[in-house]
PQR file of N, CA, C, O and H, with PARSE charges and radii, in Angstrom:
ATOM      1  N   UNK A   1       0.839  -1.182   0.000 -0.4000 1.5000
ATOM      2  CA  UNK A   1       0.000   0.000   0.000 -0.0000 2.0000
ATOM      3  C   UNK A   1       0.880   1.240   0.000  0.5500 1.7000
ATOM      4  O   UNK A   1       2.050   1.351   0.366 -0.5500 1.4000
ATOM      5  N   UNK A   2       0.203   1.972  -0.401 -0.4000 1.5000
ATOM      6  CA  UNK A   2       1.186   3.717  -0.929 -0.0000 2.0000
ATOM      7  C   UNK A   2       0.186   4.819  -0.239  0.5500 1.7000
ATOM      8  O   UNK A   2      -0.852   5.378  -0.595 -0.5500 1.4000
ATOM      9  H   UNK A   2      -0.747   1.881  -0.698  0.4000 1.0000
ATOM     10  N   UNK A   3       1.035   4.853   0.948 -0.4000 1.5000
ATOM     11  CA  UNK A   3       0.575   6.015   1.813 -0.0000 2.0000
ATOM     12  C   UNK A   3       0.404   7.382   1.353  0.5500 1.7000
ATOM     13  O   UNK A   3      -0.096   8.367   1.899 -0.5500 1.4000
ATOM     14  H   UNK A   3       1.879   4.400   1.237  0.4000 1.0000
ATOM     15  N   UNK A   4       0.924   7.209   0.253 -0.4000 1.5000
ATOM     16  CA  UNK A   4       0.739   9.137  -0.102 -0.0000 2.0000
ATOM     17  C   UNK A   4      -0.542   8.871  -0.794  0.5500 1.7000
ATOM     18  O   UNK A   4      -1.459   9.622  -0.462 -0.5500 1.4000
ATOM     19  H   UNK A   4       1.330   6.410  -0.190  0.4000 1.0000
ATOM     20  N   UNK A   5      -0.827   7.909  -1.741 -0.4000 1.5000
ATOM     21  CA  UNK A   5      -2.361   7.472  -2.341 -0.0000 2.0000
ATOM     22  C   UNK A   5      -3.332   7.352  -1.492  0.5500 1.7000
ATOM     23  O   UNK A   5      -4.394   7.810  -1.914 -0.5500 1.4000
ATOM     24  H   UNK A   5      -0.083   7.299  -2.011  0.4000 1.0000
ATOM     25  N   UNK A   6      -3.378   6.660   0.124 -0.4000 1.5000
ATOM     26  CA  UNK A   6      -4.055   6.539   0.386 -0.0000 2.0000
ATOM     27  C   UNK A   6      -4.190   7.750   1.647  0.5500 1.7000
ATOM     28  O   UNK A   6      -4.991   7.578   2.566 -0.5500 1.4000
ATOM     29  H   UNK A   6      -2.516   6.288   0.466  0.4000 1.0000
ATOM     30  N   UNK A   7      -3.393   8.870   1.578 -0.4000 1.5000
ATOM     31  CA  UNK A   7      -3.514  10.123   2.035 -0.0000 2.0000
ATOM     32  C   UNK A   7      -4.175  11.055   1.233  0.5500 1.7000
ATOM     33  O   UNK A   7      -5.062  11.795   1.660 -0.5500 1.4000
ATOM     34  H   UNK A   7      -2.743   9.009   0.831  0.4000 1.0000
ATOM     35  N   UNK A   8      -3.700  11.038  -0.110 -0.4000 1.5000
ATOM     36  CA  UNK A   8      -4.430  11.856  -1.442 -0.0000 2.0000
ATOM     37  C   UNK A   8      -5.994  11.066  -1.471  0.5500 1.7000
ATOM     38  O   UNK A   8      -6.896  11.740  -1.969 -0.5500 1.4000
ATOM     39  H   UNK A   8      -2.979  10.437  -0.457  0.4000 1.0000
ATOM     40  N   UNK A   9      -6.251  10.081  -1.111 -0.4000 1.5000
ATOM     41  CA  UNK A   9      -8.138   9.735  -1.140 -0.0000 2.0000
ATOM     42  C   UNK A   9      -8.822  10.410   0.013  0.5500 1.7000
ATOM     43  O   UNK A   9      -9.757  11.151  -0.290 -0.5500 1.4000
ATOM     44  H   UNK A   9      -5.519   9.533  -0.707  0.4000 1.0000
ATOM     45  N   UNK A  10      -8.482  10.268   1.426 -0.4000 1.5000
ATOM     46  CA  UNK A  10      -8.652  10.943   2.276 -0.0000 2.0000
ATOM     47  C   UNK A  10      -8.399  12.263   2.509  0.5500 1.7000
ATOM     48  O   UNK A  10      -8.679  12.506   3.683 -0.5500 1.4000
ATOM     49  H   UNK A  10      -7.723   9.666   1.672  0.4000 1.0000
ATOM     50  N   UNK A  11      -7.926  13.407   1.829 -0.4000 1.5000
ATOM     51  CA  UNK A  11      -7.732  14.694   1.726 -0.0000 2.0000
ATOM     52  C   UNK A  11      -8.608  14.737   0.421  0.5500 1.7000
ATOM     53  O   UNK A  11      -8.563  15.907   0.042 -0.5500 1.4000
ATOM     54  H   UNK A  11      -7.698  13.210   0.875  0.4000 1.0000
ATOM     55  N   UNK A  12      -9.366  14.016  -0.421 -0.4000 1.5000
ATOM     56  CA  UNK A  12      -9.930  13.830  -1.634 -0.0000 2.0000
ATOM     57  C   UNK A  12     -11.640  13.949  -1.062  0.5500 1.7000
ATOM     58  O   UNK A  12     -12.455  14.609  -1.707 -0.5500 1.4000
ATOM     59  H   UNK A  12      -9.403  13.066  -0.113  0.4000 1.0000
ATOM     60  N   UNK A  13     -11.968  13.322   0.034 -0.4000 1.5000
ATOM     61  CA  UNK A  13     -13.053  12.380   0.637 -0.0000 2.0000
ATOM     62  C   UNK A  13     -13.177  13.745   1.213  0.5500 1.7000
ATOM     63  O   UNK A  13     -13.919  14.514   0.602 -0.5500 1.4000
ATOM     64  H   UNK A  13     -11.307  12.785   0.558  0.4000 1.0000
ATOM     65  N   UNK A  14     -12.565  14.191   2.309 -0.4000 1.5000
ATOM     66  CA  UNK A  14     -12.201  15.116   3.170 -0.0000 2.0000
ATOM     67  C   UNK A  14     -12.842  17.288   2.295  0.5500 1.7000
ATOM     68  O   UNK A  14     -13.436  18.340   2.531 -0.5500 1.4000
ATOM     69  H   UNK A  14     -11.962  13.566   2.805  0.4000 1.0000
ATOM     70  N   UNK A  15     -12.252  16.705   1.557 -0.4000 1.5000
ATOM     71  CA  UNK A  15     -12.862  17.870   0.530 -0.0000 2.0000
ATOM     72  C   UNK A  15     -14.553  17.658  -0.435  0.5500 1.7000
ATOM     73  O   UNK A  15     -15.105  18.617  -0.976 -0.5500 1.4000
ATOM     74  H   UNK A  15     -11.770  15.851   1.365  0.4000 1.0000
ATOM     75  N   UNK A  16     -14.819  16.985  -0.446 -0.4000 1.5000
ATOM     76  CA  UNK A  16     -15.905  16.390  -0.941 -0.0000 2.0000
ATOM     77  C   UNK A  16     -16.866  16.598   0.377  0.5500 1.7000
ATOM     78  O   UNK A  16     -18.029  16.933   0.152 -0.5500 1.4000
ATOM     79  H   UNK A  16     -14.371  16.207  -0.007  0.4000 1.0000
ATOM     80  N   UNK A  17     -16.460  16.422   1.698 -0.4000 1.5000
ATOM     81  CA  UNK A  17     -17.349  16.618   2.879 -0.0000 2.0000
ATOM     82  C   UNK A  17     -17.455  18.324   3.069  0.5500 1.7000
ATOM     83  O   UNK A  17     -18.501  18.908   3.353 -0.5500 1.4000
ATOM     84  H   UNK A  17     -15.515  16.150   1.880  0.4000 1.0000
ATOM     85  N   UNK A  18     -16.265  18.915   2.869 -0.4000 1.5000
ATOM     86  CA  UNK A  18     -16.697  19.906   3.212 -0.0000 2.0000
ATOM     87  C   UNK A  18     -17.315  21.039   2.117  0.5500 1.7000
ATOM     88  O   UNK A  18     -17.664  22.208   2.284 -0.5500 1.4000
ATOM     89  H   UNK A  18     -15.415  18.441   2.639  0.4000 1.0000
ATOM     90  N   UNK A  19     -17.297  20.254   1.041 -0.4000 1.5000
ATOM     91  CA  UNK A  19     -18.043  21.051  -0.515 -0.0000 2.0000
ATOM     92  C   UNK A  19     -19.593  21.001   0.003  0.5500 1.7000
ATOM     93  O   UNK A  19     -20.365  21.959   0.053 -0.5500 1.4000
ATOM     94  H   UNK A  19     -17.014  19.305   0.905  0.4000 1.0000
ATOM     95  N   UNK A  20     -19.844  19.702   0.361 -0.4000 1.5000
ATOM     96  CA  UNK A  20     -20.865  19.424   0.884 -0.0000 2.0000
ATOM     97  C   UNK A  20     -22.037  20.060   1.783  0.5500 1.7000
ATOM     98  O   UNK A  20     -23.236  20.340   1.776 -0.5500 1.4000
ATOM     99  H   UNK A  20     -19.217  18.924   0.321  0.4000 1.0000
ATOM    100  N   UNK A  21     -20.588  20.106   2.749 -0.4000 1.5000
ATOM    101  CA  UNK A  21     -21.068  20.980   4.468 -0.0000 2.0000
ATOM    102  C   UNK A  21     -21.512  22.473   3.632  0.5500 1.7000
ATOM    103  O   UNK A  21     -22.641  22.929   3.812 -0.5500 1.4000
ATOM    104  H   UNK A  21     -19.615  19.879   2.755  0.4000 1.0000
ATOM    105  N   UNK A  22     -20.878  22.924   3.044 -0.4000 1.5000
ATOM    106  CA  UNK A  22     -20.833  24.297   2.380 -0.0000 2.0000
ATOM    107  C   UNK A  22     -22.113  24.452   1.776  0.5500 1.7000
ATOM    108  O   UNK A  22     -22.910  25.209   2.330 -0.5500 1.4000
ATOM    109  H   UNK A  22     -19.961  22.554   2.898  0.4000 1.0000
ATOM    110  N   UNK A  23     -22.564  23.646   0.348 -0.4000 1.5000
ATOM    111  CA  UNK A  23     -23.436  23.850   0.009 -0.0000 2.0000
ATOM    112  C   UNK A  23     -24.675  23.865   0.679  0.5500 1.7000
ATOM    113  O   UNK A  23     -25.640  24.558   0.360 -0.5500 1.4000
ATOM    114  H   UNK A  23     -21.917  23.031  -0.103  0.4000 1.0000
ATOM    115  N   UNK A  24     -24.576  22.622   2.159 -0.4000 1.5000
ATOM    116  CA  UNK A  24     -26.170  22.795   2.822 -0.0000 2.0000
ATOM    117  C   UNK A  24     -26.074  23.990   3.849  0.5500 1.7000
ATOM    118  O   UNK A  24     -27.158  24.300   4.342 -0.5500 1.4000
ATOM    119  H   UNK A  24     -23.791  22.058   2.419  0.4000 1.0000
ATOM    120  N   UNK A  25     -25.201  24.572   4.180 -0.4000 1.5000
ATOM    121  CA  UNK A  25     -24.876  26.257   4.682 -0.0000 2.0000
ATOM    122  C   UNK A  25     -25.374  26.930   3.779  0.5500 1.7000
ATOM    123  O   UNK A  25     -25.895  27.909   4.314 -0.5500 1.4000
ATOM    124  H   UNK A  25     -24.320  24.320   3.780  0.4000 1.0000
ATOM    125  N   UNK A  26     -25.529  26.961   2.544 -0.4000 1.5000
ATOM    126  CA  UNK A  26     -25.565  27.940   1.468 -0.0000 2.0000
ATOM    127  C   UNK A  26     -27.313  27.871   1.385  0.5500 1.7000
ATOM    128  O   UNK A  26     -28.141  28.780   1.449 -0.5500 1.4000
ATOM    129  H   UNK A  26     -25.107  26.166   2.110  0.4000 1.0000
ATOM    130  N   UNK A  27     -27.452  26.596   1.240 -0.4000 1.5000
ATOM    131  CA  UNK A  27     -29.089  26.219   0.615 -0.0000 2.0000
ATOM    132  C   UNK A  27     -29.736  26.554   2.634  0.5500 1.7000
ATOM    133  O   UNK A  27     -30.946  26.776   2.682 -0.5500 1.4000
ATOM    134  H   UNK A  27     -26.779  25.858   1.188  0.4000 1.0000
ATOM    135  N   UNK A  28     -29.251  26.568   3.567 -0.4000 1.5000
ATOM    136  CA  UNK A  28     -30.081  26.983   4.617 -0.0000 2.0000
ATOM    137  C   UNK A  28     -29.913  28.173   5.191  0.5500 1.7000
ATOM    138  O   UNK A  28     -30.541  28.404   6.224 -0.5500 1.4000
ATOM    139  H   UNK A  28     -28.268  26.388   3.528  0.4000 1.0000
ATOM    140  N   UNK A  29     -28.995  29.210   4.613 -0.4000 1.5000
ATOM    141  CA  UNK A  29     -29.425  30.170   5.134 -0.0000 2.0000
ATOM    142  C   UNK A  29     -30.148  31.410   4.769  0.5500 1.7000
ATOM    143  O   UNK A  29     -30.652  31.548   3.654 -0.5500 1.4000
ATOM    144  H   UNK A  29     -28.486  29.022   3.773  0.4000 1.0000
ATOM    145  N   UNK A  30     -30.211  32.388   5.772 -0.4000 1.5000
ATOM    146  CA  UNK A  30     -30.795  33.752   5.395 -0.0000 2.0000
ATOM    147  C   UNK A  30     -30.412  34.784   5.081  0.5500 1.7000
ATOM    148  O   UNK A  30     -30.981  35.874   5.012 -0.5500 1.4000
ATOM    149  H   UNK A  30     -29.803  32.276   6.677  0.4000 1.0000
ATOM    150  N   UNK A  31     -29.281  34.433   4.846 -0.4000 1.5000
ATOM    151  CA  UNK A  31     -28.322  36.112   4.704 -0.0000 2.0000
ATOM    152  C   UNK A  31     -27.581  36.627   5.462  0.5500 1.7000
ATOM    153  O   UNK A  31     -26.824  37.524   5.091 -0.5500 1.4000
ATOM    154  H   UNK A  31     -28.819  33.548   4.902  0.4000 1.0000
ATOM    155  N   UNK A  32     -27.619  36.198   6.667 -0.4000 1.5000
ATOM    156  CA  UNK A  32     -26.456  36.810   7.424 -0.0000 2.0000
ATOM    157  C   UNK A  32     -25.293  36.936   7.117  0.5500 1.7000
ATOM    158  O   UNK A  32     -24.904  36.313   6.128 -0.5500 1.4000
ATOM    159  H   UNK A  32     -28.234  35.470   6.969  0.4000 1.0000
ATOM    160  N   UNK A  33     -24.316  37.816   7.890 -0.4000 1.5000
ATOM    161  CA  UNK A  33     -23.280  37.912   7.501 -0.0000 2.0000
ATOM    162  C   UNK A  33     -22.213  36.412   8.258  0.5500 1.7000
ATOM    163  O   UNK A  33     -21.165  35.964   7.793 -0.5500 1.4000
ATOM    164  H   UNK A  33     -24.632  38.321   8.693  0.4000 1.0000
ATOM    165  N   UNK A  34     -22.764  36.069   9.181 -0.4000 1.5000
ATOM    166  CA  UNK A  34     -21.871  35.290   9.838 -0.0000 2.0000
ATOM    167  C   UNK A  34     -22.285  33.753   8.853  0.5500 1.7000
ATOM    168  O   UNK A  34     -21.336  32.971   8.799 -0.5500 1.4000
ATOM    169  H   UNK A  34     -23.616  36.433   9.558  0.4000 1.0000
ATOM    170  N   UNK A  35     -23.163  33.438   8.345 -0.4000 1.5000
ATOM    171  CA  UNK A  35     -23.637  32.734   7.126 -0.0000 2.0000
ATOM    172  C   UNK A  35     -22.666  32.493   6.162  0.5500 1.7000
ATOM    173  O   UNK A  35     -22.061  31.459   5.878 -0.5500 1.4000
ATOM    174  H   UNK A  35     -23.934  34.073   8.388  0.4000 1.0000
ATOM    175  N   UNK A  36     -22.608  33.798   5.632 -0.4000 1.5000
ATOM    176  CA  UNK A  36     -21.770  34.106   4.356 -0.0000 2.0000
ATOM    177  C   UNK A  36     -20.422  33.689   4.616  0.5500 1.7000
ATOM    178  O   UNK A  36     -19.928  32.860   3.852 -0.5500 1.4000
ATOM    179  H   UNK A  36     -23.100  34.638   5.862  0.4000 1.0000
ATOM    180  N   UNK A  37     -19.801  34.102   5.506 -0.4000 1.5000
ATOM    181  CA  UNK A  37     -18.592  33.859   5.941 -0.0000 2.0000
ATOM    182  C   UNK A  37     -18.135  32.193   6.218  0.5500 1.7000
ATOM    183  O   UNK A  37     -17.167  31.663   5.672 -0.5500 1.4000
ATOM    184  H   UNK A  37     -20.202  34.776   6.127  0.4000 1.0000
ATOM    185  N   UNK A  38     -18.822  31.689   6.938 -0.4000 1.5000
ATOM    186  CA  UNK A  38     -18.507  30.600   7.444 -0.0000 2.0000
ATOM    187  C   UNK A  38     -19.341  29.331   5.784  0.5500 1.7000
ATOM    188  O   UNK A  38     -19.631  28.154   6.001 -0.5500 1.4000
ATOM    189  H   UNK A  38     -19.608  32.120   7.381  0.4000 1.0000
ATOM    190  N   UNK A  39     -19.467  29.770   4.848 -0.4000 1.5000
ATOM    191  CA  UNK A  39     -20.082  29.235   3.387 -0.0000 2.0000
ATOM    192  C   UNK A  39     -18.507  29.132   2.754  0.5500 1.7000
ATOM    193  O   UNK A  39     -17.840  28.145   2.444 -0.5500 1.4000
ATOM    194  H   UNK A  39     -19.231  30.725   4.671  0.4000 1.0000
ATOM    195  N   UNK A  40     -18.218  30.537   2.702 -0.4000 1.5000
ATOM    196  CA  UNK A  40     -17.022  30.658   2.065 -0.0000 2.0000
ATOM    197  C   UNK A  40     -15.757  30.195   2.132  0.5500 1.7000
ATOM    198  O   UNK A  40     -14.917  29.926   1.273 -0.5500 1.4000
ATOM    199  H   UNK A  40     -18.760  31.338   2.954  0.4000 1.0000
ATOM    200  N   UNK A  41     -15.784  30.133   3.786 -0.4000 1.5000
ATOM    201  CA  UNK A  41     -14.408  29.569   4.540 -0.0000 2.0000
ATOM    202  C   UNK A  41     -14.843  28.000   4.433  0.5500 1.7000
ATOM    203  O   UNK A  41     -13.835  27.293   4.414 -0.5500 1.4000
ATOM    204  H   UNK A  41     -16.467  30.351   4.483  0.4000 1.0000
ATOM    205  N   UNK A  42     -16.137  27.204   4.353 -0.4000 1.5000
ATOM    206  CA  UNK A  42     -15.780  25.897   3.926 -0.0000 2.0000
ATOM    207  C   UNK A  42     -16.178  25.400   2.825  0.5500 1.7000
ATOM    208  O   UNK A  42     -16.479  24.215   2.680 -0.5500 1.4000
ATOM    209  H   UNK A  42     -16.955  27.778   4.368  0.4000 1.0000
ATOM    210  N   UNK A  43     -16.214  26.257   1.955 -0.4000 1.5000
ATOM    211  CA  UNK A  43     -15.679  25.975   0.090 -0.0000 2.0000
ATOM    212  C   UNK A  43     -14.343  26.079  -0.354  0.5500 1.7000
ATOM    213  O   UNK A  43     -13.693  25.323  -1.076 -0.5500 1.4000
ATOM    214  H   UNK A  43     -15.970  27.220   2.072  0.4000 1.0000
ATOM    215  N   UNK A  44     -13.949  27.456   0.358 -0.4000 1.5000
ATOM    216  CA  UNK A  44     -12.225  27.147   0.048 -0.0000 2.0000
ATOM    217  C   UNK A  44     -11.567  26.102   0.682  0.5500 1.7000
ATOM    218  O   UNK A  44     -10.647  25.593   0.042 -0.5500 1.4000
ATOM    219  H   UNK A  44     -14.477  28.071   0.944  0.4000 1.0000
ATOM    220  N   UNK A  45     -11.792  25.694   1.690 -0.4000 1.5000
ATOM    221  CA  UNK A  45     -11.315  24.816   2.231 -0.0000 2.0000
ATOM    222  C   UNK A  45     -11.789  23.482   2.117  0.5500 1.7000
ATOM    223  O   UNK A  45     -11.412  22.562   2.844 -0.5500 1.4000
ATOM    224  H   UNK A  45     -12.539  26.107   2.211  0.4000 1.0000
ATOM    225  N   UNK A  46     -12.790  23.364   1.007 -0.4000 1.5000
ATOM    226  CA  UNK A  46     -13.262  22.302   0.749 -0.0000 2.0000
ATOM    227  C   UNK A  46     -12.541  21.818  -0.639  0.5500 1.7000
ATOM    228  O   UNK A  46     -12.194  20.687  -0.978 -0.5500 1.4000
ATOM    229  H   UNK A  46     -13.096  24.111   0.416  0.4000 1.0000
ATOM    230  N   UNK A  47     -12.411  23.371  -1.488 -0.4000 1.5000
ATOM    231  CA  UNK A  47     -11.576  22.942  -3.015 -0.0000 2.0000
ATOM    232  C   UNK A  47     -10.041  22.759  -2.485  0.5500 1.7000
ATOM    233  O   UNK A  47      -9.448  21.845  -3.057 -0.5500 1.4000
ATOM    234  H   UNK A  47     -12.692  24.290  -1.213  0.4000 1.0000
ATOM    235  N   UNK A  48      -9.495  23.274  -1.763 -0.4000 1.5000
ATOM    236  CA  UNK A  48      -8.111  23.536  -1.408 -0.0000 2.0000
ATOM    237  C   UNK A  48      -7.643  21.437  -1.152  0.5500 1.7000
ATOM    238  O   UNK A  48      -6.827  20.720  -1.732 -0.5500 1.4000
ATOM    239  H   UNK A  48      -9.977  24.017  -1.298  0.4000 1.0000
ATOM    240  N   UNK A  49      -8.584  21.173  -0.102 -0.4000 1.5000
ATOM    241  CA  UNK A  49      -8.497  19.717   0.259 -0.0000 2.0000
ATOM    242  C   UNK A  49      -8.697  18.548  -1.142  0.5500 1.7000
ATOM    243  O   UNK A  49      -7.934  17.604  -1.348 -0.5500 1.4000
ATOM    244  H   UNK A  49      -9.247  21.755   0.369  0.4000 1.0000
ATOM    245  N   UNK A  50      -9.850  18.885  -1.948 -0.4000 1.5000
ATOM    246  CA  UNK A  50     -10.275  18.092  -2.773 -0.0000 2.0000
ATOM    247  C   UNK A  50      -9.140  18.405  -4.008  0.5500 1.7000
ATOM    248  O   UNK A  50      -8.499  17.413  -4.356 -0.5500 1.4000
ATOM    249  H   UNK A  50     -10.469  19.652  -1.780  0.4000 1.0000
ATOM    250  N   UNK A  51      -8.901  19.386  -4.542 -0.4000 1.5000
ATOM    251  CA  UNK A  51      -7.618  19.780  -5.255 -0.0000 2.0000
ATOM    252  C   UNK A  51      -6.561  18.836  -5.779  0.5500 1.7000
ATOM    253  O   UNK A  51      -6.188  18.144  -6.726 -0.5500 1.4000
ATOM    254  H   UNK A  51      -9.422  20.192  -4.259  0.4000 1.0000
ATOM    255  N   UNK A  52      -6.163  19.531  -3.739 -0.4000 1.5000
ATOM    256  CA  UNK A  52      -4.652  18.448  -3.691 -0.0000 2.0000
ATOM    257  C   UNK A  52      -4.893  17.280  -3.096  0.5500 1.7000
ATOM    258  O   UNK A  52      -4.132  17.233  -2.130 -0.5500 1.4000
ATOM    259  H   UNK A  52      -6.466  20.093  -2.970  0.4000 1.0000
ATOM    260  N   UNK A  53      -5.422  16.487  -3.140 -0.4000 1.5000
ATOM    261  CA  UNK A  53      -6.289  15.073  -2.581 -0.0000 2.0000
ATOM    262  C   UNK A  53      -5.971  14.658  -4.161  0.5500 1.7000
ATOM    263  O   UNK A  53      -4.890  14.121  -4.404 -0.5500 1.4000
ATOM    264  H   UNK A  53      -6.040  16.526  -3.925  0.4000 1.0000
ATOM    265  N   UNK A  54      -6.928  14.912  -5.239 -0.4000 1.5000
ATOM    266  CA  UNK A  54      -6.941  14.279  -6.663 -0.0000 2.0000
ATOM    267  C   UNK A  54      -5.412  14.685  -6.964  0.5500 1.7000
ATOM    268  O   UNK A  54      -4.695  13.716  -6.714 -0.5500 1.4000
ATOM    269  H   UNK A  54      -7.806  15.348  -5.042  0.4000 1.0000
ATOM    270  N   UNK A  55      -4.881  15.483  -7.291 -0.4000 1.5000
ATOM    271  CA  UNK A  55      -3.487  16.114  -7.383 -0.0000 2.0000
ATOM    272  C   UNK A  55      -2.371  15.119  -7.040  0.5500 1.7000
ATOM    273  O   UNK A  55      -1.503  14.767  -7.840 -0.5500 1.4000
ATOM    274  H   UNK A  55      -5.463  16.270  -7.495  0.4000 1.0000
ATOM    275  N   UNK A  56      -2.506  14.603  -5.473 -0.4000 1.5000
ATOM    276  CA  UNK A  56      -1.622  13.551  -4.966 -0.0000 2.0000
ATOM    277  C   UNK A  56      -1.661  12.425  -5.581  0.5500 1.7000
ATOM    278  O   UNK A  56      -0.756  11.856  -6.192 -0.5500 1.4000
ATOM    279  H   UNK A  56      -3.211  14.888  -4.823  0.4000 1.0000
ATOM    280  N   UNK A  57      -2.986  12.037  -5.367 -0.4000 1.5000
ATOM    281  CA  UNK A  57      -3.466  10.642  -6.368 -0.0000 2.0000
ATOM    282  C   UNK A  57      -3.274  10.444  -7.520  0.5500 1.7000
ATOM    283  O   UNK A  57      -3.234   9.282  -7.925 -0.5500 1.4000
ATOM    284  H   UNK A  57      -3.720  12.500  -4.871  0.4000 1.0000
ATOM    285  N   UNK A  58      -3.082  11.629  -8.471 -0.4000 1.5000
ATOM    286  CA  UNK A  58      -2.496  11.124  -9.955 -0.0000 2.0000
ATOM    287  C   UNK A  58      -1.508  11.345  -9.823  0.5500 1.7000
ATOM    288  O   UNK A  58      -1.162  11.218 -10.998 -0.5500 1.4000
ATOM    289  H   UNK A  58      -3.114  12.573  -8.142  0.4000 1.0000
ATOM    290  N   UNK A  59      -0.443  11.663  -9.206 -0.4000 1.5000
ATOM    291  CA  UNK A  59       0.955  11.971  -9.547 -0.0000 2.0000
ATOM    292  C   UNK A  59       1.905  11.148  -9.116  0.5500 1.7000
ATOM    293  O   UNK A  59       3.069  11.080  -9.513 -0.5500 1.4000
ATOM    294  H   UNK A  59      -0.724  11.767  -8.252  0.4000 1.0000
ATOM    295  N   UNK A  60       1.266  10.398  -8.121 -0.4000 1.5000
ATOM    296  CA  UNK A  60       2.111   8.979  -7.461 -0.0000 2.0000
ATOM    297  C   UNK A  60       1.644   7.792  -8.219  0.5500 1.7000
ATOM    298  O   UNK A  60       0.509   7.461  -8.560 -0.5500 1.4000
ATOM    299  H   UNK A  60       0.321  10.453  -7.798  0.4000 1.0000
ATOM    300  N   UNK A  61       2.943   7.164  -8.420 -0.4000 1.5000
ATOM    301  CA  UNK A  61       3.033   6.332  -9.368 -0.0000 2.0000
ATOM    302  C   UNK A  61       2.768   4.926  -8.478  0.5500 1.7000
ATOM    303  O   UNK A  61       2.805   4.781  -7.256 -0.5500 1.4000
ATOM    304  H   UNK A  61       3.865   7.433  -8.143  0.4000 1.0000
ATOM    305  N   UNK A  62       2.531   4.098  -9.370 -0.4000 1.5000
ATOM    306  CA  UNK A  62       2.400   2.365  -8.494 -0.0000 2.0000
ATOM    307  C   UNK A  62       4.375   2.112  -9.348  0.5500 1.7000
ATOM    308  O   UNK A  62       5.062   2.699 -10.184 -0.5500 1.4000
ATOM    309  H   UNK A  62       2.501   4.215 -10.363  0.4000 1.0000
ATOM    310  N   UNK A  63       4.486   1.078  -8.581 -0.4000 1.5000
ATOM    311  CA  UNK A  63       5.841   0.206  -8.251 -0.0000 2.0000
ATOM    312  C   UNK A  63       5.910  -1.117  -8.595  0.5500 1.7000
ATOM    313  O   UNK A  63       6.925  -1.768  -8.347 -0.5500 1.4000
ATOM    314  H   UNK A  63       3.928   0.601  -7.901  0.4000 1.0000
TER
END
């Protein structure tokens, strides 16, 4: 097994949860400002994870 692969699925998985978390923040709220903020901070941090998650996973080679 290839720990950086199976680190790049889990930083992959990991970003996919928080695209997630984000969008049902987005679809439940009302506008607030503290809303908006905390939408934004877990989309970037949802593409940032999912990114380099797929990123890791294609670039490591099998042996």
């Amino acid at each position: 097994m290839n720990i950086k692969r199976i680190f790049g699925s889990i930083l992959t998985v990991l970003g996919i949860a928080g695209l997630i978390y984000a969008a049902v923040l987005f679809a439940n709220s009302n506008g607030g400002t503290h809303n908006i903020k905390a939408v934004i901070i877990y989309c970037i941090l949802g593409l940032i994870f999912f990114v380099s998650g797929i990123s890791l996973v294609r670039t490591v080679r099998d042996d």
